[in-house]
VOGU-3710 file (C-alpha; in Angstrom, 3 decimals, decimal comma):
1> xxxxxxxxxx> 29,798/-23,012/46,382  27,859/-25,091/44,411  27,272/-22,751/41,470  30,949/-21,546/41,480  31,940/-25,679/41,139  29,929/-26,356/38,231  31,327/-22,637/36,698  34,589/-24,442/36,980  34,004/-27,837/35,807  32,232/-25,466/32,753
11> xxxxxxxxxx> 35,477/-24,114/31,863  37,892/-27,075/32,044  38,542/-28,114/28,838  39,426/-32,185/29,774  42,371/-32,143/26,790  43,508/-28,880/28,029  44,513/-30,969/31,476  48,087/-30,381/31,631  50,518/-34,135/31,348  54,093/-34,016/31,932
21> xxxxxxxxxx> 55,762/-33,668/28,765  57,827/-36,409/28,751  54,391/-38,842/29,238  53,026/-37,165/26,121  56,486/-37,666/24,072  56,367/-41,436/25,451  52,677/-41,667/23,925  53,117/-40,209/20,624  55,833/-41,971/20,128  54,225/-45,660/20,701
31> xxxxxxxxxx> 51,449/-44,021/18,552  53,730/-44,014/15,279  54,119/-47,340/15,631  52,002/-49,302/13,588  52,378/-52,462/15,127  51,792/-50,786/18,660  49,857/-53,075/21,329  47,182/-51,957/23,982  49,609/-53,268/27,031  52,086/-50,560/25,702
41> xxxxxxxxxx> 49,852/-47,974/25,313  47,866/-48,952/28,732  51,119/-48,887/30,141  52,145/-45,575/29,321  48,672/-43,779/29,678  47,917/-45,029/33,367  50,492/-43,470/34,917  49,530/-40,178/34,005  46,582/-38,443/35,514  45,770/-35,846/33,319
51> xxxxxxxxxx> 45,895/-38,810/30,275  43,671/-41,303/32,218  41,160/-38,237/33,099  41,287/-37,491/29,088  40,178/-41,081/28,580  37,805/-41,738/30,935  35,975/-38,420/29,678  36,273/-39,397/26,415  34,664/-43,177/27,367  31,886/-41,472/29,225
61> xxxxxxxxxx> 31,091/-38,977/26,812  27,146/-39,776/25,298  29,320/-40,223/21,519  30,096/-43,218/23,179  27,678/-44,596/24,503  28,918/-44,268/28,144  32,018/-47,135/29,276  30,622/-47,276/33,257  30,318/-51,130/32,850  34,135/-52,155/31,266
71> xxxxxxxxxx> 35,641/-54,140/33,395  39,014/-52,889/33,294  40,823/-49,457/32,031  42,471/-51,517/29,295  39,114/-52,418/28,243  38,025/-49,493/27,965  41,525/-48,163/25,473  40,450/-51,222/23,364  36,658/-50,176/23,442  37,876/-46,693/22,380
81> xxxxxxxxxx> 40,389/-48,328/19,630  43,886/-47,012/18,590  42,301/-44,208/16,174  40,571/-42,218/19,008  43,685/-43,007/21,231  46,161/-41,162/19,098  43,764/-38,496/18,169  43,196/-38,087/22,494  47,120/-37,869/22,555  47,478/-35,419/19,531
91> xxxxxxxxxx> 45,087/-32,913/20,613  46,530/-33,234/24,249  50,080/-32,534/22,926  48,909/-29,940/20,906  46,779/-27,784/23,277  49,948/-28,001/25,961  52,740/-27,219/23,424  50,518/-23,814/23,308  50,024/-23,375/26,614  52,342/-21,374/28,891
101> xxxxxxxxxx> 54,891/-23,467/30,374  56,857/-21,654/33,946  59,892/-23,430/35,967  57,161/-23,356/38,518  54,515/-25,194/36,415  57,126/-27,855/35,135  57,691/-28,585/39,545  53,982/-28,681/40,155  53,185/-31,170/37,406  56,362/-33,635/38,271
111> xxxxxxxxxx> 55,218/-32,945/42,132  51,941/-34,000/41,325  52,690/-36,982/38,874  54,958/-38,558/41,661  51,912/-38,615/44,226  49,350/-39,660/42,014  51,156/-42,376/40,661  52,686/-43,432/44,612  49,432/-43,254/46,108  48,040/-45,535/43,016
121> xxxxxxxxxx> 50,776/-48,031/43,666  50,495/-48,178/47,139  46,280/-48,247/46,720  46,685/-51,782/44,547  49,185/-53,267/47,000  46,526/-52,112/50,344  43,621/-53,917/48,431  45,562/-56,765/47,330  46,588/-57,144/51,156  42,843/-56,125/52,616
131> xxxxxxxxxx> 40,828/-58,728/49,587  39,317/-55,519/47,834  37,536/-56,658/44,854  39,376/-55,001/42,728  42,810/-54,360/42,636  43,215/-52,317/39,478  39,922/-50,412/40,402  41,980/-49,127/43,597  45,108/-47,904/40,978  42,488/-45,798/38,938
141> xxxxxxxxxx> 40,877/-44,589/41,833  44,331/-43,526/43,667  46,207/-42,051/40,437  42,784/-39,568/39,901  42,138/-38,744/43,443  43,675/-35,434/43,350  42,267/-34,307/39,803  40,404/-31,188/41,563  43,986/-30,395/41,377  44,446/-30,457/38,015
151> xxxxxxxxxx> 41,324/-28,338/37,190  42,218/-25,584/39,812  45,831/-25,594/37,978  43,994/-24,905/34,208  42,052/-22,116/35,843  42,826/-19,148/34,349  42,026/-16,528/36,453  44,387/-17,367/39,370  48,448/-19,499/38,835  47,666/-22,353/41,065
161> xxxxxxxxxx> 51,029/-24,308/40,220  52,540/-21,417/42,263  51,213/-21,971/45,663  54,128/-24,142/47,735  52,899/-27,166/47,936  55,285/-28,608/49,667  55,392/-26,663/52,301  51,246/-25,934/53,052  50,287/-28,934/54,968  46,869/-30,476/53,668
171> xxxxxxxxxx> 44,313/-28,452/55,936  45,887/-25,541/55,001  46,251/-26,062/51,220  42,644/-26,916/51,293  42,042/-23,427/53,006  43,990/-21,895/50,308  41,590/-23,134/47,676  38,644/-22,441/49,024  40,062/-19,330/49,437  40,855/-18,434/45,989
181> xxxxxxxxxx> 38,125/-20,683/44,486  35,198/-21,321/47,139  35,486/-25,049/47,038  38,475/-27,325/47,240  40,499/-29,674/45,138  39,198/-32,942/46,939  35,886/-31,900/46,652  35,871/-30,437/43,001  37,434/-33,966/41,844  34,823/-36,166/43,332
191> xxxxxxxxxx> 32,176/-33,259/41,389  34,388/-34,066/38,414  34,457/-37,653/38,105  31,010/-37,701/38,912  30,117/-36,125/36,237  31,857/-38,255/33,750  29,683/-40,966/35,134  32,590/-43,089/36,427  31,507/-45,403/39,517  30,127/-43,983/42,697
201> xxxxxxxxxx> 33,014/-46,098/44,862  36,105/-43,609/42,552  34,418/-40,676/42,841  33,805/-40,952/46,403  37,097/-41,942/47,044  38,738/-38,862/45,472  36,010/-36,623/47,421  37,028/-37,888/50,809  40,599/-38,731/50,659  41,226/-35,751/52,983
211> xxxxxxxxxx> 38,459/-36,615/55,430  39,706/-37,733/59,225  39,701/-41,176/60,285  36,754/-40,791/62,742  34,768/-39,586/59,089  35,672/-42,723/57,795  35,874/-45,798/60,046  32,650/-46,944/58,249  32,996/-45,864/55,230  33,456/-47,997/51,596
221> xxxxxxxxxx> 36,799/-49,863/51,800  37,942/-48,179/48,539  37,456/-44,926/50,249  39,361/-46,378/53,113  42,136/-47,661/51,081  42,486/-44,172/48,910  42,720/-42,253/51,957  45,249/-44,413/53,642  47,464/-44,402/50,780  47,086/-40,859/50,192
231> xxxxxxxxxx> 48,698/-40,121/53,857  51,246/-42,805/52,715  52,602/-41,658/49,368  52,660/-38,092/50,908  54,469/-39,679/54,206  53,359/-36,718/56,489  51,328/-36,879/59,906  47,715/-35,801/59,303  45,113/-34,684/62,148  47,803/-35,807/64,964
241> xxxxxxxxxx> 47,929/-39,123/64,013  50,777/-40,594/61,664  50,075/-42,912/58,683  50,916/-45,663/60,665  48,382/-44,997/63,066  45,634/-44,665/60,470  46,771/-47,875/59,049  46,489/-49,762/61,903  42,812/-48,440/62,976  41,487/-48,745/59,488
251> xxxxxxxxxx> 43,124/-52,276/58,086  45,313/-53,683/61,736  48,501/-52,834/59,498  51,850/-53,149/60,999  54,062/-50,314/60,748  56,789/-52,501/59,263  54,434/-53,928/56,592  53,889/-50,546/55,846  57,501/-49,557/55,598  57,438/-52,527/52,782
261> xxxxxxxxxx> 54,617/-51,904/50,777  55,949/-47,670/50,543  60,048/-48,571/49,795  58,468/-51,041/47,184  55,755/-48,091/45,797  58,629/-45,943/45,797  60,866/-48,325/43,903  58,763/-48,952/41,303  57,726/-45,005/40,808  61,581/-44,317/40,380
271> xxxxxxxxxx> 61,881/-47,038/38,054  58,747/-45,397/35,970  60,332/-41,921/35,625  63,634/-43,505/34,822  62,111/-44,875/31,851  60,411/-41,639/31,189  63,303/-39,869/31,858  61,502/-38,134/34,154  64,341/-36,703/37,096  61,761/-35,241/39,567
281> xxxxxxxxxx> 63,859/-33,563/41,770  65,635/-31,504/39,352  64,493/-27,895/37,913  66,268/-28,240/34,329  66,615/-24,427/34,086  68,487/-24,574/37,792  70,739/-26,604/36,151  71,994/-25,195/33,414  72,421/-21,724/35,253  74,065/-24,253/37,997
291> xxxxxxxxxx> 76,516/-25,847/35,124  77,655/-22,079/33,843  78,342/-20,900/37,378  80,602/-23,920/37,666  82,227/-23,441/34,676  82,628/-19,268/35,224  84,659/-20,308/38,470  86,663/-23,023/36,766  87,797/-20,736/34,411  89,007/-18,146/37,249
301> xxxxxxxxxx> 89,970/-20,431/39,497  92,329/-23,116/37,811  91,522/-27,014/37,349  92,430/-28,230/41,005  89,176/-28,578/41,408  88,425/-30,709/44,512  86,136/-34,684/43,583  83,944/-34,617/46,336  80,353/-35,806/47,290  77,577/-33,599/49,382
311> xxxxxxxxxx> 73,854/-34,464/49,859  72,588/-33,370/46,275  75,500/-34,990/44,827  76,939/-38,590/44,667  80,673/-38,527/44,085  79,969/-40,026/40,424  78,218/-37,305/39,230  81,433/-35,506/41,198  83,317/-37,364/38,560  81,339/-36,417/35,857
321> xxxxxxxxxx> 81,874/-32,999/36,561  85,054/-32,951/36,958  85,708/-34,648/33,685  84,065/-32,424/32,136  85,897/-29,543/33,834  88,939/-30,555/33,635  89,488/-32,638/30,748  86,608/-31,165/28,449  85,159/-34,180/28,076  81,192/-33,313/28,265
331> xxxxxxxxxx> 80,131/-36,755/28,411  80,962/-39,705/30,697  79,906/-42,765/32,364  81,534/-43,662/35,695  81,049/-47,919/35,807  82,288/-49,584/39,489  83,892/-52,816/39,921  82,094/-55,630/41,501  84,867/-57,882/43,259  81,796/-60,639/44,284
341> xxxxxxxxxx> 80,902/-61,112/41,235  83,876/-60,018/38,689  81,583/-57,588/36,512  81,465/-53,947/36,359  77,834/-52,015/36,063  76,839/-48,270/36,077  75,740/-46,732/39,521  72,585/-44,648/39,144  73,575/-41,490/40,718  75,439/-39,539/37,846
351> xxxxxxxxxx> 74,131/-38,027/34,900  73,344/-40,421/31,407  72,324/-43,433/34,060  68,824/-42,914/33,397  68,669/-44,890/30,360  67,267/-48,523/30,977  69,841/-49,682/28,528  72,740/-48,185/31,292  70,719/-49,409/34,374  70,360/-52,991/33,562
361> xxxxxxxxxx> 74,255/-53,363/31,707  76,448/-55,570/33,792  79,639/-56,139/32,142  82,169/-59,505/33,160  85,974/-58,084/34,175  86,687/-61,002/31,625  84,948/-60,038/28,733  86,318/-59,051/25,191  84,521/-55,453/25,616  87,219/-52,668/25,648
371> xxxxxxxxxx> 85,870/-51,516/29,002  86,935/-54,899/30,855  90,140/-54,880/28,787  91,362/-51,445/30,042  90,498/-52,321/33,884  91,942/-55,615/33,460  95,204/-54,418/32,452  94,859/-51,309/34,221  96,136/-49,663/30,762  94,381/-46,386/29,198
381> xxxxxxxxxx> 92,743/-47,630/26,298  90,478/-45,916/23,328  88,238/-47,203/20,295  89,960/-45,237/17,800  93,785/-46,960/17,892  92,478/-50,189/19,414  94,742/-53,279/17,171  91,103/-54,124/15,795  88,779/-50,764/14,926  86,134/-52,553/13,520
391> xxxxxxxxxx> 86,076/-55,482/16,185  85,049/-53,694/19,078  82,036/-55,583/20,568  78,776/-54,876/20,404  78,546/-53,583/23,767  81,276/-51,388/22,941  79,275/-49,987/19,932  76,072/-49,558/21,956  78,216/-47,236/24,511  79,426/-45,314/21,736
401> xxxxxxxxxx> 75,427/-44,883/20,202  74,763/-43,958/23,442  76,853/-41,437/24,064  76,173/-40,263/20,881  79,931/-39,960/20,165  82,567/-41,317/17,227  83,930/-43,178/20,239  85,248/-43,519/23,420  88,064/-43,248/25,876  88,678/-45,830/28,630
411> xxxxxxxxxx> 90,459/-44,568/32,350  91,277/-47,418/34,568  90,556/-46,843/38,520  93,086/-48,467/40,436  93,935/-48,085/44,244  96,674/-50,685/45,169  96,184/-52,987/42,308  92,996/-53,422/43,034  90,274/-52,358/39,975  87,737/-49,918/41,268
421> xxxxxxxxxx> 86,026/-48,341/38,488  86,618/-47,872/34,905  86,017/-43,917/33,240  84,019/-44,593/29,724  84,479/-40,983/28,216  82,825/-39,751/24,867  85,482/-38,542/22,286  86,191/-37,941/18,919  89,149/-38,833/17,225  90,919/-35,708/17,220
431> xxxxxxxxxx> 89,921/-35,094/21,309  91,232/-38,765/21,858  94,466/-37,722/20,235  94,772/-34,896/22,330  94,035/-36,554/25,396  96,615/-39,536/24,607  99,386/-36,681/24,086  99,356/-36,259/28,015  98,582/-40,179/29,998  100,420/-38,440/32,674
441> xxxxxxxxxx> 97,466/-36,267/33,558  95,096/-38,833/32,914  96,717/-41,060/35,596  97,006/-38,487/37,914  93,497/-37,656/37,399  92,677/-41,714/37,705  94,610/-42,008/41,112  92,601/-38,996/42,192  89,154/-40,350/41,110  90,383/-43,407/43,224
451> xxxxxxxxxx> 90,940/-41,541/46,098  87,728/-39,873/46,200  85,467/-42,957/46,008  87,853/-45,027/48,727  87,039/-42,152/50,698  83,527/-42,006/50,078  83,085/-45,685/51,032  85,164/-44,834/54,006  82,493/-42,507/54,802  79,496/-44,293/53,544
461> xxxxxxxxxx> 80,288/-47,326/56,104  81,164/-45,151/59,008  78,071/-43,717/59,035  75,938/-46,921/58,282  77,832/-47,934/61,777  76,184/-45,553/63,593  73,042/-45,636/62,100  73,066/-49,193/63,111  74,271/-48,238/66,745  72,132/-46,239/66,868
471> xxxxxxxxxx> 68,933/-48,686/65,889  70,658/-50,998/68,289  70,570/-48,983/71,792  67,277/-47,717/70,566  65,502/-51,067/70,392  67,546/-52,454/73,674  66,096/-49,076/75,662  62,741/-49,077/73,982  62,230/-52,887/74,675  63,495/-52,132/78,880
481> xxxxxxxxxx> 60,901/-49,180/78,607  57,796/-51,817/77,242  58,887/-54,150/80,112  58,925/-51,623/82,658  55,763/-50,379/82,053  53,749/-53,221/81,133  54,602/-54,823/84,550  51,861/-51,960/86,125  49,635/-52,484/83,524  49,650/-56,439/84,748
491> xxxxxxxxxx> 49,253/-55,763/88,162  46,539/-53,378/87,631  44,556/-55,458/85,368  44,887/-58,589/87,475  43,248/-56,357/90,507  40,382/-55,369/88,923  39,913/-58,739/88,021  39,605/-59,430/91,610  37,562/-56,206/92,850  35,219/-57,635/90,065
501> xxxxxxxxxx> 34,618/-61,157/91,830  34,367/-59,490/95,276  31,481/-57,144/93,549  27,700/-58,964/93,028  27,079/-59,536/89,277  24,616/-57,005/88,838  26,515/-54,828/90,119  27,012/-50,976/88,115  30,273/-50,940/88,775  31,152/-54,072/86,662
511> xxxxxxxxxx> 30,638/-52,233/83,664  33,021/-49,731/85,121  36,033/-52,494/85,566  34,944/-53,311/82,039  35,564/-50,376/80,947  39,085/-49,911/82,556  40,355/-53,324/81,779  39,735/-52,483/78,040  41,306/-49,142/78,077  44,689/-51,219/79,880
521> xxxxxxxxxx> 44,381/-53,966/76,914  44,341/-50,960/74,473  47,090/-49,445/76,163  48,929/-52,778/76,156  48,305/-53,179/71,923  49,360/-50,069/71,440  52,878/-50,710/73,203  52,940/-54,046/71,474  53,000/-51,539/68,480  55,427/-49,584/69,475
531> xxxxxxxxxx> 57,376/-52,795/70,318  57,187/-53,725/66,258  60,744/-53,908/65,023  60,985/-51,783/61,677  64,880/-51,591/61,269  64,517/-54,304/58,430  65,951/-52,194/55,263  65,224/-52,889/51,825  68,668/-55,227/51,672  67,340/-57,585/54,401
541> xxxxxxxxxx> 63,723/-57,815/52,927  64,211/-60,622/50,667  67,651/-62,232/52,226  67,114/-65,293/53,917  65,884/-65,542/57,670  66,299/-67,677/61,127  62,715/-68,300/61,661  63,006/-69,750/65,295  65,132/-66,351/65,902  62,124/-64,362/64,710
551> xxxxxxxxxx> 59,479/-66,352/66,585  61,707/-65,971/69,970  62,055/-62,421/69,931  57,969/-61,902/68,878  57,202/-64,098/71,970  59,277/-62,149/74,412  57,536/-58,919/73,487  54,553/-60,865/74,284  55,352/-61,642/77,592  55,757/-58,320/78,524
561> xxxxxxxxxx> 52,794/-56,854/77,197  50,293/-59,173/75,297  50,517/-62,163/77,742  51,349/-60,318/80,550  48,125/-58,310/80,631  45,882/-61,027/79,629  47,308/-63,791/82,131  48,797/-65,941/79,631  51,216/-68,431/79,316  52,763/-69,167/76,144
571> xxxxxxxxxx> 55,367/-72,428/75,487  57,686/-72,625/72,435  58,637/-75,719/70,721  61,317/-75,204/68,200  63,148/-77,172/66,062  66,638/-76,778/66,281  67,374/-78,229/62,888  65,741/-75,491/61,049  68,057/-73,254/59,254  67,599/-69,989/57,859
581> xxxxxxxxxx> 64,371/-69,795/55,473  63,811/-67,672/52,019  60,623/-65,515/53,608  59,785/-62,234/53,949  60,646/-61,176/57,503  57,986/-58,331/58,311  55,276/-60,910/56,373  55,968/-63,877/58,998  55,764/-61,417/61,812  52,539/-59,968/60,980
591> xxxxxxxxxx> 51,060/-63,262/60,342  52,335/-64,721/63,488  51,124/-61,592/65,486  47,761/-61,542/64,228  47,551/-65,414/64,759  48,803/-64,483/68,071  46,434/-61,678/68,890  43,318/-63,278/67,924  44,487/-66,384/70,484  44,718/-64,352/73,446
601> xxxxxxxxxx> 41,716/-62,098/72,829  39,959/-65,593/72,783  41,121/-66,986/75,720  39,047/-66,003/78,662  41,250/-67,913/82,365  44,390/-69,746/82,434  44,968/-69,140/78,814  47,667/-71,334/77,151  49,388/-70,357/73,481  51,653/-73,304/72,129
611> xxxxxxxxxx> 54,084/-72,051/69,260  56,011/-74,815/67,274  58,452/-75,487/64,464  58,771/-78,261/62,444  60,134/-80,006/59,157  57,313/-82,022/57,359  57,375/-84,292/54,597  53,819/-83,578/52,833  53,472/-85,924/49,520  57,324/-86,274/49,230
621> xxxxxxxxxx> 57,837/-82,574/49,806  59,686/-81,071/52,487  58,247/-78,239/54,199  58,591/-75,414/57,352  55,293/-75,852/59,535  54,704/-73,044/62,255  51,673/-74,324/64,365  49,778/-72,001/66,760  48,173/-73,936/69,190  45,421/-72,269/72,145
631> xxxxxxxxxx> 42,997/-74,057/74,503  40,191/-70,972/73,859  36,955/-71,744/73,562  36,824/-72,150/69,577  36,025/-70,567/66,794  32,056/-70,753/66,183  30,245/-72,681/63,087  29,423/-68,878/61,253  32,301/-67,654/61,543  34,920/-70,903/60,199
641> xxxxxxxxxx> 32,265/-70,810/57,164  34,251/-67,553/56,388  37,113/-67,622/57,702  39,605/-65,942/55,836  37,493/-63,313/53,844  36,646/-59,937/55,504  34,088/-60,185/57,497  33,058/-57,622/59,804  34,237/-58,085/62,975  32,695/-59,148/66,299
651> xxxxxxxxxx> 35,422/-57,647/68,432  33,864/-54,002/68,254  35,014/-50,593/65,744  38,770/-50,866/67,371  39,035/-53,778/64,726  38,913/-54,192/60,766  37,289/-58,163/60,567  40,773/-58,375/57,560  43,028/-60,047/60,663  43,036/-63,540/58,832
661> xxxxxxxxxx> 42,095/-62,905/55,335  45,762/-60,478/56,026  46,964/-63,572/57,142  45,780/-65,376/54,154  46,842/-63,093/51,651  50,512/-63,417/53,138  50,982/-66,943/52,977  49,587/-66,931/49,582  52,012/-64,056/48,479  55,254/-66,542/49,907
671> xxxxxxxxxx> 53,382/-70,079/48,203  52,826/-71,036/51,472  49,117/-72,987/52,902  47,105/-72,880/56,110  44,688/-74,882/57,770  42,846/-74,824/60,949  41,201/-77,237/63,346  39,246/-75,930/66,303  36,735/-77,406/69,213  35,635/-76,600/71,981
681> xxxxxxxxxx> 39,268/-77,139/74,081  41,205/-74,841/71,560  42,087/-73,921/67,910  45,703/-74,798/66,366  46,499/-73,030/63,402  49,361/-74,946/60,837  51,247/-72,886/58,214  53,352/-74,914/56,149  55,928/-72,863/53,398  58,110/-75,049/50,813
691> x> 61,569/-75,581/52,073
//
């Protein structure tokens, strides 16, 4: 295997890595300008695989004098200089533009760019979160693990980009390759990036991101980290055990936390290939074969064609299409009315939206642009026999560059006086004409248009409803079910406690009740997991939130499984006056819960947890304080030395040692503080956050 590796690594030319197109476009056009910076350029080449492995070969190479020392990958572009950049993205461009180029090569390489760069994201945030020593090292390590890929797909002797990817699950994809190719992509990639001479910690990472958790418990926390986000950005369930399982054994990771830091990777991967124009999910050659069939049965079938919305297409891009279709306008833009805040904007879902100049345009209903005039007065208006031609704002004008059109053509959306949307359509001057020769079919079309999105809305909060109904008699029955069965679990526990004082000390069959007691306190953690509310959506993440109300629900969940189980008794001291709070829900509740946890794993008899609220004034400043207060035996001299960076832990493998450097990290992340005070009749923990 070894011999057919290095034959491999032999034969891949590092420029003839395939990029996505529209990376390499990006690049060479930053190139030509002279008064480019290295943040652009950084920016544009680390999000591409295939450019960063270029690089970092290039770096290594002996020319240079080896890079394994630069502190950063920016470092290393400026250590390079711009020259050798643009001649890396040159010769790249040029050896793809020659290669061949398949509907099935273009998916693989948009496929692959989405996970590389998802599992990068979500590899900073996790070592951000766990104190990894390097953030940006754990980017660079997760946007190159899967470079075996990337070799196996320039191999000439067998299409790689051809194998479903999608649908082979990761044990059997890795079959596959070794297959076809006697080693696999995971294992190729760590050969690879060895070779370059890039750090042992990368390398490793990409060679084991596949390996199962058991492989790994012990293992470098960068390997950790890779592998957990790979499982993440690909959101599947590995080795019968999901993501959030391996989170939770490898870093003590709620599920919920989880759920943020993936929405957020995801967020800002979609915002990347917006501004790449970069529409992963579409095959472009689909499409246009798509677009003639459309228009073939338009042609046959009339122009009553029906606006309507199905799950690969919003009812704007319905709009679009029917535009298009039925007035033979080819371009449009589709911008919906805002009543909270009087302005009109540009959904993304519809064709053109892509363009950051579209995505970030909000325009106010009482504006002088031609768009707010024509919605405002609910009157079909046009740039060509507007009173002043050469006034039209600059807005206006943008549109019209945009659109790459002499001008445009402005459809009110109405529905019982009420402005909806407003139709921006790309015209010339003799289609406007046209078009202005029948308003009546315009209006028609308009009242139409508003139909279709009332309805849509209709539908849209009907089923939001029972999503949320849904949520709601889930978490009520789920809840009854943790109750239920933690009751046993108590009972059980608190009889072996007593079997153990009627046995001698000595006894063998202590270390039996041992044993079972710490299989029911597993079982009891892993309901408490189960117990983790992760309906918070990416609306309520950042909207203000009733602390007390979050604290109150947390403790009963405790009662009936934490507490319960450990013979604890926990009092809650709440201020009443304390309103809802700017903080990140699913942040306070892992900090509270680990706080929490590490009380009553403390406490040995008649444990006591104290949870308060309070307004402080702290050197004229008003602050929240949550304190956590326990009457455990302390936290030892060694261990308050250090205690908020990752240690490892005392409590056995079941646990990371990141429980309060997590915590830490948290309170930092919201500009909060902590402090603790322990002895030998407790610890109390105080968390203050700016009001």
């Amino acid at each position: 295997m070894r011999e057919i590796a290095t034959k491999l690594l032999e034969e891949t030319e590092v420029n003839k890595l395939p990029s996505l197109p529209h990376v390499l476009i990006k690049l060479l056009s930053a190139c030509r300008d002279e008064d480019v910076s290295f943040d652009t350029v950084t920016d544009i080449i680390n999000k591409d695989a295939g450019l960063c492995a270029k690089v970092i070969s290039v770096a290594n190479s002996p020319v240079y004098c080896h890079t394994r020392n630069l502190t950063s990958f920016k470092h290393t572009l400026m250590y390079l200089g711009l020259d050798t950049i643009k001649s890396i993205a040159i010769t790249a461009s040029v050896q793809q533009f020659f290669s061949k180029y398949s509907s099935h090569k273009s998916k693989f390489l948009k496929d692959f760019w989405k996970h590389a760069l998802s599992c990068a994201v979500i590899a900073r945030s996790l070592a951000k979160l766990t104190s990894y020593k390097c953030a940006e090292e754990a980017y660079l390590a997760g946007l190159l693990h899967d470079i075996g890929k990337l070799v196996l797909e320039n191999n000439a002797h067998f299409d790689y980009s051809k194998i479903d990817h999608a649908n082979h699950p990761s044990e059997e994809l890795l079959l596959i390759e070794k297959q076809h190719f006697n080693i696999s992509h995971d294992e190729l990639g760590g050969m690879l990036l060895t070779r370059w001479d890039i750090t042992d910690s990368i390398s490793d990472a990409a060679k084991f991101h596949h390996a199962d958790i058991e492989g790994i418990q012990e293992a470098h926390q960068l390997t950790k980290i890779i592998n957990l986000a790979n499982k993440l950005a690909l959101n599947t369930t590995e080795q019968n055990n999901s993501p959030f399982e391996y989170a939770h054994r490898l870093f003590d990771i709620s599920e919920s936390l989880i759920n943020d830091m993936v929405s957020n990777a995801n967020e800002e991967v979609s915002k990347v290939a917006r501004s790449l124009n970069i529409d992963i999910g579409n095959d472009d050659n689909k499409q246009i074969e798509l677009a003639q069939e459309v228009r073939d049965i338009a042609y046959s079938e009339g122009s009553d064609l029906p606006l309507e919305e199905n799950e690969n297409n919003s009812i704007y891009a319905s709009i679009q299409k029917c535009t298009m279709l039925l007035l033979g306008i080819r371009k449009s833009i589709v911008f919906t009315y805002d009543k909270n805040n009087n302005t009109i904007s540009a959904p993304h879902t519809q064709a053109l939206v892509e363009n950051n100049f579209i995505t970030d345009l909000t325009i106010p209903l009482n504006s002088n642009s031609l768009l707010s005039k024509s919605l405002s007065n609910n009157s079909i208006l046009d740039s060509f026999t507007t009173k002043e031609p050469g006034k039209l704002t600059v807005v206006d004008q943008q549109l019209i560059g945009l659109l790459k059109s002499e001008g445009i053509l402005c459809i009110p959306v109405k529905q019982h006086h009420e402005p909806m949307a407003i139709l921006a359509c790309a015209v010339n001057h003799m289609k406007c004409a046209e078009l202005n020769k029948n308003r009546n079919l315009l209006i028609t079309f308009s009242t139409q248009i508003a139909n279709s999105i009332e309805e849509s809305r209709n539908k849209s909060a009907t089923i939001q409803q029972l999503v949320d109904d849904n949520q709601s008699l889930f978490i009520t029955k789920a809840r009854e079910i943790i109750h239920e069965t933690n009751n046993p679990l108590s009972v059980i526990r608190n009889y072996l406690q007593i079997l153990g004082k009627k046995l001698n000390t000595n006894d063998p069959a202590q270390d039996d009740i041992n044993v079972i007691k710490e299989e029911i306190d597993r079982v009891g953690s892993i309901i408490l997991r189960c117990a983790d509310d992760t309906t918070d959506s990416n609306e309520t993440r950042n909207q203000k939130l009733n602390i007390n109300e979050v604290i109150s629900d947390l403790n009963k969940i405790f009662e009936s499984s934490l507490f319960s189980t450990h013979g604890i008794k926990s009092i809650l001291e709440l201020d009443e006056n304390i309103k809802s709070v700017a903080l990140e829900k699913n942040s306070i509740k892992q900090i509270i819960t680990n706080l929490i946890k590490n009380a009553a794993e403390a406490i040995t008899t008649d444990g006591l947890i104290n949870i308060a609220t309070r307004i402080v004034n702290v050197n004229g400043r008003t602050f929240i304080e949550i304190e956590i207060k326990d009457n455990g035996p302390g936290i030892s001299e060694n261990i308050l030395k250090d205690l908020y960076s990752p240690v490892n832990s005392t409590k056995g493998k079941s646990h990371s040692g990141l429980g309060l450097s997590i915590v830490k990290n948290l309170i930092d992340k919201m500009n909060g503080s902590i402090t603790c005070r322990t002895g030998k009749t407790g610890t109390t923990f105080n968390i203050l956050f700016p009001k």
